[in-house]
TORKOL-30586 format. One record per residue (C-alpha): residue number from 1; z, y, x. Coordinates in nm, 3 decimals, decimal comma. Example, Ala and Ser with C-alpha at 12.3 -4.5 7.8 and 13.67 -1.06 7.14 Angstrom:
TORKOL-30586
(node 1 (0,780 -0,450 1,230))
(node 2 (0,714 -0,106 1,367))
This chain:
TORKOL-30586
(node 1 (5,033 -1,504 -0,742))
(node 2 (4,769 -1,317 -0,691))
(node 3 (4,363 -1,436 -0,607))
(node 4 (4,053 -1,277 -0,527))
(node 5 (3,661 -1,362 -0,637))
(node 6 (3,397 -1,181 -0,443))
(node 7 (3,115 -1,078 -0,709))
(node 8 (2,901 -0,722 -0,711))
(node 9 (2,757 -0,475 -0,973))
(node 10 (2,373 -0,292 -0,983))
(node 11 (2,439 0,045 -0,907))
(node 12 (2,049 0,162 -0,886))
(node 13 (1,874 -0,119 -0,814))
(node 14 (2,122 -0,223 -0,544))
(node 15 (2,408 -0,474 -0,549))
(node 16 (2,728 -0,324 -0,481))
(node 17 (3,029 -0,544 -0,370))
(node 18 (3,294 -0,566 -0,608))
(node 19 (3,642 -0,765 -0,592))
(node 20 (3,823 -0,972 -0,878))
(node 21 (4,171 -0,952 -0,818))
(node 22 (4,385 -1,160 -1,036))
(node 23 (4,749 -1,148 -1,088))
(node 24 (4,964 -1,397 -1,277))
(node 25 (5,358 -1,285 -1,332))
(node 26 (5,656 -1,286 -1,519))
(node 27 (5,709 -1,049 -1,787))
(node 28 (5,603 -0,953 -2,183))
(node 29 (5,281 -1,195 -2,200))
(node 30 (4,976 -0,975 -2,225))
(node 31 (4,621 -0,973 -2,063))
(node 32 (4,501 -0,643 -1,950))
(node 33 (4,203 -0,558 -1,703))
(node 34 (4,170 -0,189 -1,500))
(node 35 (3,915 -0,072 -1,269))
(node 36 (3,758 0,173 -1,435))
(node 37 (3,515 -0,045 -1,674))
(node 38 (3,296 0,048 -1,950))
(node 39 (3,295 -0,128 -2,263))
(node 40 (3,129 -0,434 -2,201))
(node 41 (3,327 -0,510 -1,936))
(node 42 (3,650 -0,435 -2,114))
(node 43 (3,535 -0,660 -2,363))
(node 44 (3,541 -0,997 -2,137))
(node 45 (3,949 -0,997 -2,167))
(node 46 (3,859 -1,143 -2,500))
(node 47 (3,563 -1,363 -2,402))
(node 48 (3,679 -1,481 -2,092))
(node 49 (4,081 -1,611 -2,270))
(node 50 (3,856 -1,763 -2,580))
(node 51 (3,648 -1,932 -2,324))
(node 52 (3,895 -2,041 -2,094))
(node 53 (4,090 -2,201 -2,443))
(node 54 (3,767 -2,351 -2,547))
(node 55 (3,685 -2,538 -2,170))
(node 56 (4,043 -2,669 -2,192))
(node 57 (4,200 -2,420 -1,988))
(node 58 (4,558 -2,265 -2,179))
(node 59 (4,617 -1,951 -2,018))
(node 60 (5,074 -1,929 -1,920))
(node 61 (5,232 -1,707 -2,161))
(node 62 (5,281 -1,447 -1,865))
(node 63 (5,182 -1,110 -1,765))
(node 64 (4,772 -1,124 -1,682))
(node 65 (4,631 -0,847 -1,455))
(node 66 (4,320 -0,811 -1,389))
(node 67 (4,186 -0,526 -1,117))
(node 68 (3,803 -0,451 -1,009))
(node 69 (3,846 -0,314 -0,661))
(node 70 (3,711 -0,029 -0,623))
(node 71 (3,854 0,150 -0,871))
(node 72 (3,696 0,460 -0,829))
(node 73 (3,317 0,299 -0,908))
(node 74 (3,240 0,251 -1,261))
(node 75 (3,188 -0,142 -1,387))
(node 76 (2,913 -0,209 -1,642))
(node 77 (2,763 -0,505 -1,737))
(node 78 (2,853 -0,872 -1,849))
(node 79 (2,843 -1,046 -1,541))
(node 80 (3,168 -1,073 -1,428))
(node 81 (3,282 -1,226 -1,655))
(node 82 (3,287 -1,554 -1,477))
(node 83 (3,467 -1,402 -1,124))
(node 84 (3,740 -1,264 -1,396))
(node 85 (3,790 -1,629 -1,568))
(node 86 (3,763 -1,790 -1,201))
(node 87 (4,008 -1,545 -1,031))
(node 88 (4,278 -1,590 -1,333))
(node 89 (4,250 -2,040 -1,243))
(node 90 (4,271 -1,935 -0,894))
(node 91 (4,610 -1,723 -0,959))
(node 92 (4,770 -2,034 -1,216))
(node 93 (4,690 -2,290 -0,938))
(node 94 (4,370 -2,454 -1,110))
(node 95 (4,141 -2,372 -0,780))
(node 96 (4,253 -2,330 -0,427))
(node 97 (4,236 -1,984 -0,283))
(node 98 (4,047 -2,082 -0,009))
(node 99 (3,759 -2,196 -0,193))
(node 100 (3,598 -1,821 -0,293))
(node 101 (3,598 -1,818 0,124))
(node 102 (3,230 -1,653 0,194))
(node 103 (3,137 -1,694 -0,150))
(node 104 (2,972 -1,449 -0,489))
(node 105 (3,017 -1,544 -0,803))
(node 106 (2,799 -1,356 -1,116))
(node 107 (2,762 -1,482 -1,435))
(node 108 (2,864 -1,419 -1,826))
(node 109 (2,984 -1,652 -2,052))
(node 110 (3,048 -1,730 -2,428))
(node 111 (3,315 -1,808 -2,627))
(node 112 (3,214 -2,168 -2,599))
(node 113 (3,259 -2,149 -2,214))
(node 114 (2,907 -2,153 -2,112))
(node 115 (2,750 -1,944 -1,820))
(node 116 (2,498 -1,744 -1,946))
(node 117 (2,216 -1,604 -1,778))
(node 118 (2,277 -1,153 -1,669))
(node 119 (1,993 -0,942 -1,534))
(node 120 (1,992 -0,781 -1,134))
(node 121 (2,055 -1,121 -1,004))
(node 122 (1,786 -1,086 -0,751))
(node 123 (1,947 -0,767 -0,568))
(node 124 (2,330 -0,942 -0,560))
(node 125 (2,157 -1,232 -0,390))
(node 126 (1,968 -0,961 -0,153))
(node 127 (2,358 -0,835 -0,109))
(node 128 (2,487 -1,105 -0,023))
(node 129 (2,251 -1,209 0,184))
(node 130 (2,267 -0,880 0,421))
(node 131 (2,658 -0,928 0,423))
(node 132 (2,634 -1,252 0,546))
(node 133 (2,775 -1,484 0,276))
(node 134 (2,685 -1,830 0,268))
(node 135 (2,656 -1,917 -0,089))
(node 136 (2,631 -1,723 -0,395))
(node 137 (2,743 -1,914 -0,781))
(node 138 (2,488 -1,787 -1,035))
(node 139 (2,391 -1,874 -1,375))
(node 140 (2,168 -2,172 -1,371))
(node 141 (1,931 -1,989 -1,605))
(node 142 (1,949 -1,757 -1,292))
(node 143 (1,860 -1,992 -1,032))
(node 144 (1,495 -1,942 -0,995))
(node 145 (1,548 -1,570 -0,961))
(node 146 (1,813 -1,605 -0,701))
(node 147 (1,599 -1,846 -0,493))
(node 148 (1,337 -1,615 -0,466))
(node 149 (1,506 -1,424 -0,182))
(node 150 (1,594 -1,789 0,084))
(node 151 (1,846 -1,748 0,339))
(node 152 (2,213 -1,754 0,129))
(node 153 (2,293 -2,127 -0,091))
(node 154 (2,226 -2,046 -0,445))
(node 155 (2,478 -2,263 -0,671))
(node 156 (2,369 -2,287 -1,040))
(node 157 (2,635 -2,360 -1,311))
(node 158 (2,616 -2,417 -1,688))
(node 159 (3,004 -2,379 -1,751))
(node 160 (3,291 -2,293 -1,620))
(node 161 (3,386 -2,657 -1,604))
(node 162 (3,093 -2,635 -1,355))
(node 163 (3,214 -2,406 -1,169))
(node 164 (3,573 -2,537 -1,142))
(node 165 (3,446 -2,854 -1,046))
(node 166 (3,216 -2,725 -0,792))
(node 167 (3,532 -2,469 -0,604))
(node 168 (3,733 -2,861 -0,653))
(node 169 (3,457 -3,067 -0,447))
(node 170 (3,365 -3,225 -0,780))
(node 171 (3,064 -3,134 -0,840))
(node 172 (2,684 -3,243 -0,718))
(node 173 (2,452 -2,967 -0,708))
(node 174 (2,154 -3,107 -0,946))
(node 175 (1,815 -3,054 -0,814))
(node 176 (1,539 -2,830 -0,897))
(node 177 (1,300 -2,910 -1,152))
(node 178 (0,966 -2,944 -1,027))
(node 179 (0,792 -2,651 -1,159))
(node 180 (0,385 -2,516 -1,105))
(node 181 (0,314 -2,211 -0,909))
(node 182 (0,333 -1,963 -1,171))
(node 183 (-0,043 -1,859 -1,184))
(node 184 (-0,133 -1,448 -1,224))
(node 185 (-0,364 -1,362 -1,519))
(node 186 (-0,686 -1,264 -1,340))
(node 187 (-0,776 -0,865 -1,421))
(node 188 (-1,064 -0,752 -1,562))
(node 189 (-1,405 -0,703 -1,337))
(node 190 (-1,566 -0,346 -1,274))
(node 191 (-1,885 -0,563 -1,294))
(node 192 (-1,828 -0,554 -1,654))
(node 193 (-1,844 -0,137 -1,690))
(node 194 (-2,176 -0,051 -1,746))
(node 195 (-2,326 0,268 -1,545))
(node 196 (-2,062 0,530 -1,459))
(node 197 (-2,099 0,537 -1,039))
(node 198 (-1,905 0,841 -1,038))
(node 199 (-1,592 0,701 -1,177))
(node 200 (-1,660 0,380 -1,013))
(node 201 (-1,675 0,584 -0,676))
(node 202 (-1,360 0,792 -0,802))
(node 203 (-1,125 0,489 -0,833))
(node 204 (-1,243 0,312 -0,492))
(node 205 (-1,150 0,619 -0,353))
(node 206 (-0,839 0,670 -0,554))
(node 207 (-0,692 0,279 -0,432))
(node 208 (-0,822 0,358 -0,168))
(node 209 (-0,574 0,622 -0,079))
(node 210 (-0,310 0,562 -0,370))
(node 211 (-0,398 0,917 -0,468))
(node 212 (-0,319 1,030 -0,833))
(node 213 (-0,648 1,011 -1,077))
(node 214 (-0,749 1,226 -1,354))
(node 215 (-1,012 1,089 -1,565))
(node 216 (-1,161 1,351 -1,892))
(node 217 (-1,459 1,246 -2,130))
(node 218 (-1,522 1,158 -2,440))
(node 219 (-1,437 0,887 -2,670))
(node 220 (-1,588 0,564 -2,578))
(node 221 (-1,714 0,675 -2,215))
(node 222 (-1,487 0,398 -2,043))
(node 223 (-1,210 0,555 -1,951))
(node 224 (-0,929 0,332 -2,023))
(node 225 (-1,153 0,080 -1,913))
(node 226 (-1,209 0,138 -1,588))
(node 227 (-0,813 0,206 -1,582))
(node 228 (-0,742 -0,115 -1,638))
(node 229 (-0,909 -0,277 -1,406))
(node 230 (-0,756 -0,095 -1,106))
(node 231 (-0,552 -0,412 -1,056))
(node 232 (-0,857 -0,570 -0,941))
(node 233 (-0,923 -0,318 -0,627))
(node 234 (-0,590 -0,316 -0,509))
(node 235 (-0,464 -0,476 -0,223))
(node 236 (-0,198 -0,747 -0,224))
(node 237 (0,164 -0,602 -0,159))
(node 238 (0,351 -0,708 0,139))
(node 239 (0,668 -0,888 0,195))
(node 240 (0,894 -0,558 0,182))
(node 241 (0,658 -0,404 -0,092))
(node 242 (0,724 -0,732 -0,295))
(node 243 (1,110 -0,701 -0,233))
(node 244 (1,126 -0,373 -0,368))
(node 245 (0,946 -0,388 -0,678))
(node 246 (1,097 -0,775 -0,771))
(node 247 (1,410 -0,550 -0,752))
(node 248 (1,308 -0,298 -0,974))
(node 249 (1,165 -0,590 -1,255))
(node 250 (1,495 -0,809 -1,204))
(node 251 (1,763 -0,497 -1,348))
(node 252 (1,469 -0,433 -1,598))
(node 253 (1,517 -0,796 -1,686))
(node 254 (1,154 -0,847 -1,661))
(node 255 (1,151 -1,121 -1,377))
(node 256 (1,311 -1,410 -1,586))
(node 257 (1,080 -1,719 -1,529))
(node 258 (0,954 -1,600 -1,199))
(node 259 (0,876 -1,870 -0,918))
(node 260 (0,738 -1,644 -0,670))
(node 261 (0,796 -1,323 -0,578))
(node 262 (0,440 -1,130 -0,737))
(node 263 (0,180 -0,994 -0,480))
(node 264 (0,014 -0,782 -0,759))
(node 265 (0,057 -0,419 -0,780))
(node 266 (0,246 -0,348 -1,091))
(node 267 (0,031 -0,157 -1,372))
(node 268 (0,223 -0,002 -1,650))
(node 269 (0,119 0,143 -1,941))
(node 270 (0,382 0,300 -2,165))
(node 271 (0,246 0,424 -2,532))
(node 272 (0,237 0,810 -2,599))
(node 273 (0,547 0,800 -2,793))
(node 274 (0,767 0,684 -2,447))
(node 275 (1,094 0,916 -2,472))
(node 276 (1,193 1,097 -2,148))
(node 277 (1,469 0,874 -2,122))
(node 278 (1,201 0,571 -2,147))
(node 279 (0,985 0,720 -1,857))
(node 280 (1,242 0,852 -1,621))
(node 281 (1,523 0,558 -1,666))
(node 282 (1,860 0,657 -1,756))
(node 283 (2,087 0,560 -2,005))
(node 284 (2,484 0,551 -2,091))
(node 285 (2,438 0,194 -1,840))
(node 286 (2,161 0,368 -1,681))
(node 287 (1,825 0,146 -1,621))
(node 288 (1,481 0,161 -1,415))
(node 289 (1,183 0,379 -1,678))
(node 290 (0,888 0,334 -1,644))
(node 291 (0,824 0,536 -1,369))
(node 292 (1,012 0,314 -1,134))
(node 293 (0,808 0,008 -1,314))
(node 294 (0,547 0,149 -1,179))
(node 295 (0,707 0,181 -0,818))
(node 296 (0,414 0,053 -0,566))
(node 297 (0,144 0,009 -0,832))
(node 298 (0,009 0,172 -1,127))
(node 299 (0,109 0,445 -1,347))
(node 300 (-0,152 0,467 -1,630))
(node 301 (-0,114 0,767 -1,885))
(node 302 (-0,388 0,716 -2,192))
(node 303 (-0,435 1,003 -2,440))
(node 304 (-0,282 1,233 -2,128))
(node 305 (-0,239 1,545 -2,384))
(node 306 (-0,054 1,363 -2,681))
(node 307 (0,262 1,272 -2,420))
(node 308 (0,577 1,536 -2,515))
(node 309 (0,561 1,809 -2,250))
(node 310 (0,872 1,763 -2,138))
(node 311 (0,770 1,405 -2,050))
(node 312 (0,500 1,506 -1,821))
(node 313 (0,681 1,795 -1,670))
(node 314 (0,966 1,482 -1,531))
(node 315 (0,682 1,322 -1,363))
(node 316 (0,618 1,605 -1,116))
(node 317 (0,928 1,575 -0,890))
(node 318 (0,868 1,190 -0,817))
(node 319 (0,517 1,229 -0,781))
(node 320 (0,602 1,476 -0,499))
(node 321 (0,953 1,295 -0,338))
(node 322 (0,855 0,914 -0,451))
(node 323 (1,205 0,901 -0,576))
(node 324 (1,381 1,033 -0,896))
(node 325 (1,782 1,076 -0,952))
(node 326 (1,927 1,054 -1,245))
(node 327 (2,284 1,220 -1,235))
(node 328 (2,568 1,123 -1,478))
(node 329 (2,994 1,195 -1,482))
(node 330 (3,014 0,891 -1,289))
(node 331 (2,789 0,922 -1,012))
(node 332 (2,437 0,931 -0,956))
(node 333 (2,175 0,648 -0,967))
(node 334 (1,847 0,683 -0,720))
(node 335 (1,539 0,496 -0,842))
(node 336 (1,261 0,460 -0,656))
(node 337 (0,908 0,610 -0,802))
(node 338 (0,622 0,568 -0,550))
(node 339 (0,320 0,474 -0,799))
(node 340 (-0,005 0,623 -0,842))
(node 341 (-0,042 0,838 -1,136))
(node 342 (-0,357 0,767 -1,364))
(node 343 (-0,411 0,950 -1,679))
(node 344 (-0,678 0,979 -1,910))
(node 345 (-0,827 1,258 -2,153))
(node 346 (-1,059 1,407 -2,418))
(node 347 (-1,178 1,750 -2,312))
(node 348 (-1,068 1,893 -2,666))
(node 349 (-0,918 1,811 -2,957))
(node 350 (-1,234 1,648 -3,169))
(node 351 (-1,337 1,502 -2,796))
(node 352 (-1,705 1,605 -2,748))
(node 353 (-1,699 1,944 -2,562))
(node 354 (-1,869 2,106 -2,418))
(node 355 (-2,153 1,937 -2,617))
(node 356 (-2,160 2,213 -2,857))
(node 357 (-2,406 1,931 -3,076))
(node 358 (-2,131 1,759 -3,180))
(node 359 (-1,747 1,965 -3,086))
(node 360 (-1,657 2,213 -3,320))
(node 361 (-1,358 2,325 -3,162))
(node 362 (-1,275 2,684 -3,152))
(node 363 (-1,125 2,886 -2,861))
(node 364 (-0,802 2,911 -3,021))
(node 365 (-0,807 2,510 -3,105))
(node 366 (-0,905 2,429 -2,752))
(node 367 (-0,672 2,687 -2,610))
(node 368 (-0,381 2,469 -2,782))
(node 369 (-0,546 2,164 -2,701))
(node 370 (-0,500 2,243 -2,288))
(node 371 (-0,184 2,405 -2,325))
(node 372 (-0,064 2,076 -2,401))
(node 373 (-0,081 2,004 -2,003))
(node 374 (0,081 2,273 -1,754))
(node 375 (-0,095 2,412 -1,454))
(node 376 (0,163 2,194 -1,202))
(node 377 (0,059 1,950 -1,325))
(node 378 (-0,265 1,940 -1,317))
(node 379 (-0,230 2,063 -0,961))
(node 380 (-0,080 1,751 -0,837))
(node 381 (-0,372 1,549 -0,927))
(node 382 (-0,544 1,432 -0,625))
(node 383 (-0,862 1,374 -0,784))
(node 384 (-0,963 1,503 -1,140))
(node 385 (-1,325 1,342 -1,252))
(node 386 (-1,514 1,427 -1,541))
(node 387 (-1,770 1,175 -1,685))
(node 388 (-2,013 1,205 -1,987))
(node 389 (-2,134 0,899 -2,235))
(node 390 (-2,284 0,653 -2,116))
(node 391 (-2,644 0,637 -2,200))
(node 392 (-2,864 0,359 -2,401))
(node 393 (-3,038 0,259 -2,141))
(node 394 (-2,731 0,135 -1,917))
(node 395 (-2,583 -0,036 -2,187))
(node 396 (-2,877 -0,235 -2,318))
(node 397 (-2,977 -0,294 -1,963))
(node 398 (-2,939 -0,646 -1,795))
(node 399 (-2,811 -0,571 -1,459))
(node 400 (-2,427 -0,611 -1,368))
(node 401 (-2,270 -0,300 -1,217))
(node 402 (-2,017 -0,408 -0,835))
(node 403 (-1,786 -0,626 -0,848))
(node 404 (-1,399 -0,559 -0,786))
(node 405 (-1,400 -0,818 -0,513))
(node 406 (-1,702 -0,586 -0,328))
(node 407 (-1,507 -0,292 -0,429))
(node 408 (-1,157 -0,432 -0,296))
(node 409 (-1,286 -0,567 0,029))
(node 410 (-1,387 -0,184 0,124))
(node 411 (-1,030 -0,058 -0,023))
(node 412 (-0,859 -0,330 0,228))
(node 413 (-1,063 -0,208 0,485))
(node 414 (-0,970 0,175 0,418))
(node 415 (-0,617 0,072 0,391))
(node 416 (-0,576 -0,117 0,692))
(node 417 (-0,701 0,155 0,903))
(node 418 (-0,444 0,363 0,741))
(node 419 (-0,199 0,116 0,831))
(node 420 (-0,270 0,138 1,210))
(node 421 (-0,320 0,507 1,177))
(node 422 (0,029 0,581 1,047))
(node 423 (0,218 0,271 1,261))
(node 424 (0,522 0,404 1,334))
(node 425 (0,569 0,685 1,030))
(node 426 (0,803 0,648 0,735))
(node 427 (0,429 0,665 0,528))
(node 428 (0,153 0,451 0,517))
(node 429 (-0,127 0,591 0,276))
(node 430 (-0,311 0,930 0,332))
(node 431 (-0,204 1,038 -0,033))
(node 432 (0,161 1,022 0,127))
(node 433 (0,083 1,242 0,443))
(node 434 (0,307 1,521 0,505))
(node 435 (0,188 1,894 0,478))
(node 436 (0,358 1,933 0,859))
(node 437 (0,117 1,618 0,976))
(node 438 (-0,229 1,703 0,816))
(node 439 (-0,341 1,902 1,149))
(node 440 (-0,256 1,604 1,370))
(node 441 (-0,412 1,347 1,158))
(node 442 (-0,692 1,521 0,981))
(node 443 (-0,895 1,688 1,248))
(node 444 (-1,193 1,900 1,143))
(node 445 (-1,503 2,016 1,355))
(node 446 (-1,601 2,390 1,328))
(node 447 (-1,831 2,357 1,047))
(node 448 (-1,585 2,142 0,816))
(node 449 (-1,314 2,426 0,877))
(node 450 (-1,587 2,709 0,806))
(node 451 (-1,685 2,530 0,480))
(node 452 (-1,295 2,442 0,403))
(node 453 (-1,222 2,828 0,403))
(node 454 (-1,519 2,943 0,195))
(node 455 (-1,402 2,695 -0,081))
(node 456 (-1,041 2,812 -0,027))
(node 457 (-1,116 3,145 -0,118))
(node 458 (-1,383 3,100 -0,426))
(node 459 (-1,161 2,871 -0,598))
(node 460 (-0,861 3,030 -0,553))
(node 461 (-0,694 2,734 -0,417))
(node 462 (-0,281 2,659 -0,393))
(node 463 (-0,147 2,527 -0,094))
(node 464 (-0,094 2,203 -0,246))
(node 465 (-0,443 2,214 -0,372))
(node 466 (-0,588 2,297 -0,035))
(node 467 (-0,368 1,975 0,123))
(node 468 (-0,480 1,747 -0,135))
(node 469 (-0,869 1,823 -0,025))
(node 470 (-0,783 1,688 0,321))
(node 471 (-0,667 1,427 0,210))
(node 472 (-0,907 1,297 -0,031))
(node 473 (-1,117 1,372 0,241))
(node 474 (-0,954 1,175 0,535))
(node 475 (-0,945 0,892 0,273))
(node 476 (-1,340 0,923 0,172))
(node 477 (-1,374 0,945 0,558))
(node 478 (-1,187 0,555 0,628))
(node 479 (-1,388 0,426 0,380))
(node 480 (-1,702 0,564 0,546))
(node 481 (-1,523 0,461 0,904))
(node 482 (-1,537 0,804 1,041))
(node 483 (-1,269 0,894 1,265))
(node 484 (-1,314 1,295 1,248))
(node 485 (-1,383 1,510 0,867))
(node 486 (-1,708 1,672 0,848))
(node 487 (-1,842 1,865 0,572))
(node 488 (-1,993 1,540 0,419))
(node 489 (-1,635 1,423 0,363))
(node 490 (-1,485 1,802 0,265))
(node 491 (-1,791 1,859 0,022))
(node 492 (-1,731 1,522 -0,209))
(node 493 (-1,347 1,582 -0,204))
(node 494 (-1,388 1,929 -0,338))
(node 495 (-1,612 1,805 -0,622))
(node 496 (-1,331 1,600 -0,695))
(node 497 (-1,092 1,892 -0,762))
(node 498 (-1,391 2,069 -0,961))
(node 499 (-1,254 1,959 -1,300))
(node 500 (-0,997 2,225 -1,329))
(node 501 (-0,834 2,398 -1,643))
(node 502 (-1,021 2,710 -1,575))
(node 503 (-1,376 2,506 -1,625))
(node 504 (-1,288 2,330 -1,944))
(node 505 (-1,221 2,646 -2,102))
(node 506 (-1,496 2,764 -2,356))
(node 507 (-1,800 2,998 -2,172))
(node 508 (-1,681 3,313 -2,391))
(node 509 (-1,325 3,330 -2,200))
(node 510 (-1,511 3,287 -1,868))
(node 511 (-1,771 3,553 -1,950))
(node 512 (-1,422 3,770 -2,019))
């Protein structure tokens, strides 16, 4: 007899339909599973017929086939483990075939027979939901996680004794625990950071936008900071927004405990050590990095120049296509990767030039020192700001610099216009505007254009470069509510691409 249990597998962060076909026949007793499956899921042929033992469950000394249909898509991962051990009762005549009718099952389980909890629950449920199934078993470790999404019956079990009884009619779904709305830790307040306007200004502009941020100065000027408290300026994400990224978080197996989907922008910050693996994602059972953690929030780079090369050199296709692939024998696995980049740096090795007072660098040391950071890169920084020390008499003075919630009511503003702006295009922030589109939507007068060209030529601009400047400048322009770019807007946008290898380098090498 053969049965069938309708589960899925994360293939990205996607669900991906799967079917558990069971057969149960006569011939040399064996249990065998196909379907092209990696290890893990090899391995539930012995957890599943120790758990089945242990719930009570003898398994007929007959010919056991298991199949996961298609064959042609590899299987990783422990949770189906429970559609496997639920298909096999369904072939022996333990559960009616008609009970999997419209119905997922996910779940692992030990050699005890309990259901333990998996990660990706949240984008099965999402699945299921879009293919119209009514009710979806899950771990019930799982549950709050799979009743984030509404629309689909979530069914929690703790065994598969649970679950048979459930598929039998003999089972009561227990209610939810009561539980508190999960409350956010509050972010830190740019009242707190003591003088620095310009970088102040630089990061309303930069959430403002979601452009990219480069901040350089020395040790102790507030860099990091003012970094973290970017949180605090950003808007709230919508519905789809919060979808996405809940996604991302639930194959990282970071949403476990979650009672609400989270309106904050994500802000990661991985160490200077992170592998290339660890920021792009990837794997032999290939997983979100940190990149994709970042997707629709914060990317925050400290120490910019101690990250491996070849680390930053990955960022600069997603920073470009929002996306990043990562190809392997058997298939490939699209992430998405639309965060704003923030990074932070000393201007040299010892971190005090071009105070001469106190850096002792030579040419040759700061000449290694930038070569640490390639020209593309740098490039594809919106907005690079350079800020100096803050001075005595800020820090031992009394007064409190903005607030983020002053600061974040002008970003909402800024954003919403983009919003209505861009109604209609696959974009919504000026930082995403196509090169094709910047004529239609950034519209200069005579004078802006005659300015934009004299820059164009005395800095030696790229095309990228020159696109970038509009757009800093159509953002600086929403948060001023102007609806055309004048040279007010063009002027403060090109002192924001100022900071350029070229005018870090030592005064000799310039003179040359």
């Amino acid at each position: 007899m053969v049965s069938e249990v309708q589960s899925a597998a994360i293939y990205g962060i996607d669900g991906l339909p799967i079917r558990v076909e069971a057969d149960v026949s006569e011939g040399m007793p064996m249990f065998q599973m196909v379907g092209y499956l990696s290890s893990e899921v090899r391995e539930a042929r012995e957890r599943v017929s120790t758990a089945l033992r242990n719930s009570g469950f003898a398994l007929p000394v007959k010919r056991i086939t298991v199949n996961l249909y298609p064959a042609d898509i590899r299987k990783s991962g422990t949770g189906f483990d429970l559609p496997v051990a639920l298909a096999i009762l369904s072939a022996t005549g333990v559960i009616p075939p008609d009970a999997f009718w419209d119905t997922f099952v996910i779940g692992e389980v030990n050699l005890q027979g309990n259901v333990c909890p998996i990660p990706g629950v949240l984008p099965i449920v999402a699945k299921a939901a879009e293919l119209q199934i009514k009710r979806i078993l899950v771990p019930a470790q799982n549950r709050v996680e799979a009743e984030l999404l509404g629309g689909i019956e979530v069914i929690p079990v703790e065994s598969i004794n649970g679950a048979v009884d459930y598929l039998t009619g003999d089972y009561e779904i227990p209610p939810r625990e009561a539980q508190g709305e999960a409350k956010e830790a509050s972010a830190p307040d740019f009242a707190e950071i003591k003088g620095q306007k310009l970088l102040k200004r630089a990061c309303e502009i930069a959430c403002a936008g979601m452009h990219n941020l480069l901040m350089i100065g020395p040790p102790g000027a507030g860099k990091s900071m003012a970094a973290k408290r970017l949180p605090s300026i950003l808007p709230e994400m919508d519905r789809k927004e919060q979808m996405e990224t809940s996604k991302i978080q639930s194959v990282a197996g970071l949403l476990t405990g979650a009672t609400a989907l989270s309106k904050r922008r994500p802000f990661r910050s991985p160490n200077h050590t992170a592998t290339l693996q660890g920021m792009a994602g990837g794997g032999t059972i290939p997983r979100p990095g940190e990149i994709s953690l970042a997707h629709n929030g914060v990317l925050f780079l400290d120490e910019l120049t101690e990250f491996s090369p070849q680390v930053l050199e990955v960022l600069r296709q997603p920073m470009e296509d929002h996306e990043i692939t990562i190809a392997r024998a058997n298939g490939s696995y699209r992430y998405p990767a639309k965060f704003m980049l923030v990074a932070a740096m000393n201007p040299c090795q010892c971190g005090y030039y071009p105070d001469r007072n106190k850096c002792r660098c030579t040419r040759r040391q700061l000449d290694r020192f930038l070569g640490k950071i390639s020209e593309p890169v740098i490039d594809r920084m919106d907005l690079a700001v350079g800020i100096k020390a803050v001075a005595f008499e800020e820090l031992s003075g009394e007064s409190k610099g903005e607030s983020s919630a002053a600061i974040r009511r002008r970003v909402e503003e800024a954003q919403s216009i983009q919003r209505a702006r861009y109604r209609g295009e696959a974009f919504r922030f000026n930082s995403a505007l196509p090169a094709g589109l910047i004529k239609q939507y950034v519209p200069l007068d005579a004078a802006a254009r005659d300015y934009l060209e004299e820059v164009f030529f005395r800095r030696n601009l790229t095309a990228r470069g020159y696109h970038k400047i509009l757009k800093v400048a159509r953002t600086i322009a929403d948060l001023s509510g102007k609806d055309r770019i004048d040279e007010t807007c063009l002027a403060e946008a090109v002192c924001y691409r100022g900071v350029e290898k070229r005018d870090w380098e030592p005064e000799e090498r310039n003179r040359d």
